[in-house]
C-alpha positions as CSV (number, residue, x, y, z in Angstrom):
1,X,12.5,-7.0,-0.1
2,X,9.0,-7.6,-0.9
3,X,7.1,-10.3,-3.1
4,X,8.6,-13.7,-2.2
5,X,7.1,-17.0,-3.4
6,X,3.9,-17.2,-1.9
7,X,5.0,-13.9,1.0
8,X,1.5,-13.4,2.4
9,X,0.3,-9.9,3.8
10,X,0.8,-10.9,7.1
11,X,4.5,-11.4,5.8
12,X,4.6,-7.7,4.3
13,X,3.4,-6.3,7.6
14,X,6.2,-8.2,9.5
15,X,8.7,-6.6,7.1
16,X,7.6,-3.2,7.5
17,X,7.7,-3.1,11.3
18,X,11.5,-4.8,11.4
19,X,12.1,-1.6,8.9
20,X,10.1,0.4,11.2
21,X,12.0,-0.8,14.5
22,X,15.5,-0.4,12.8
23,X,15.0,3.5,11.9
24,X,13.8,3.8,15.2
25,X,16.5,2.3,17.0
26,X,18.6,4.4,14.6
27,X,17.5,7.5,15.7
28,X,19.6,7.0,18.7
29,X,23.0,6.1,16.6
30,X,24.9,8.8,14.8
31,X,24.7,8.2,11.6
32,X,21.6,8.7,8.8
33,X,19.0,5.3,8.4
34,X,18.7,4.7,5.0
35,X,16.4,1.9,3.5
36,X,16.9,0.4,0.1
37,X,13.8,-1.6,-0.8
38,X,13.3,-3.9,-3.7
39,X,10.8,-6.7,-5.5
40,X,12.1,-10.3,-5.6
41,X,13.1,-11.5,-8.8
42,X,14.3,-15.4,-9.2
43,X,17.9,-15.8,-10.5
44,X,18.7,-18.4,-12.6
45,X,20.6,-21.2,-10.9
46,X,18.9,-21.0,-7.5
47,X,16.9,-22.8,-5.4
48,X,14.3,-20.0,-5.7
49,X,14.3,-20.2,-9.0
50,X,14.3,-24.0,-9.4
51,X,11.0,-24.1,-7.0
52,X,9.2,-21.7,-8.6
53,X,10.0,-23.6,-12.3
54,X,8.9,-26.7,-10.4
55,X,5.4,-25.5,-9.2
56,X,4.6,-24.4,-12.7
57,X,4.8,-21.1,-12.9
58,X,6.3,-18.9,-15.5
59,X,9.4,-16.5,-15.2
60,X,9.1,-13.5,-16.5
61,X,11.1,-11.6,-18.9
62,X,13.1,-9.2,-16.3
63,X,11.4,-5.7,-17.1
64,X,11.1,-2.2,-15.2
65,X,8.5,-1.9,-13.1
66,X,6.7,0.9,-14.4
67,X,4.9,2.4,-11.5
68,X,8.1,2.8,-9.1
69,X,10.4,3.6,-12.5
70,X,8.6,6.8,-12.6
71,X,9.7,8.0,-9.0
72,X,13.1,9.9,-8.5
73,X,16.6,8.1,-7.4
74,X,14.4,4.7,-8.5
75,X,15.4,3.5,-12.5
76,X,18.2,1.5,-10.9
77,X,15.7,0.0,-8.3
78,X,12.7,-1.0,-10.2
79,X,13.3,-4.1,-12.5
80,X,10.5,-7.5,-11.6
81,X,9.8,-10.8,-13.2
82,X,6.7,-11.3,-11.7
83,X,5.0,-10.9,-8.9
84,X,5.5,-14.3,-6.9
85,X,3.2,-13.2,-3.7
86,X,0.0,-13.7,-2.5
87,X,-0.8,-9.9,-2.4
88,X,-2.2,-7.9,-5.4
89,X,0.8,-5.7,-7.3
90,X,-1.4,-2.3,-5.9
91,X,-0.1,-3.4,-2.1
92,X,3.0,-5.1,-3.5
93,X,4.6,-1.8,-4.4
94,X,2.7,0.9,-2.0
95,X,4.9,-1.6,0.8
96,X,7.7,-1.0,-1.3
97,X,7.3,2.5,-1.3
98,X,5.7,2.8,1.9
99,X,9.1,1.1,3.3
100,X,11.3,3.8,1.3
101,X,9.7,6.4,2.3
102,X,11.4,5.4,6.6
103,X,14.4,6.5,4.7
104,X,13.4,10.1,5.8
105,X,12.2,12.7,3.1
106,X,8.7,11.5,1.9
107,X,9.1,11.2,-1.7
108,X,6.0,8.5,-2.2
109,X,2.6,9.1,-1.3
């Protein structure tokens, strides 16, 4: 999961080489690795949610993110309030798809 409260892109890169050293510790398990990446969204009623109120910011309407909707075996995937990160929404979802894309078949330049 990418795009937590103030996630830097220091934090991104730590997430994509724990994704990185899990397929490759897979490859020597029977078995297919298979990575299911999303962006945070805040739900209502947690402490997430209540700190990001709290620090002024503004939830957004839950809505499809349109760039990854477009991609196959995604529409289920894609919804965002917001992006709550330090990074740019261009690098937010190329390490989302980046990430994906360890799942084997490269379906995301």
């Amino acid at each position: 999961m990418y795009g937590f409260p103030n996630e830097t892109l220091e934090d991104f890169d730590m997430t994509y080489s724990l994704a990185e050293e899990l397929k490759s510790i897979s490859d020597h398990t029977q078995g297919n690795f298979r990575c299911s990446v999303f962006q945070f969204r805040p739900y209502h009623g947690t402490q997430l949610y209540a700190e990001i109120i709290q620090n002024g910011r503004i939830i957004d309407s839950i809505k499809a993110n349109e760039i990854i909707n477009q991609l196959p075996g995604r529409s289920q995937f894609n919804f965002q309030s917001g992006n709550y990160s330090q990074v740019d929404y261009e690098t937010l979802n190329r390490y989302i798809l980046k990430t994906q894309n360890l799942s084997g078949e490269i379906l995301y330049d």
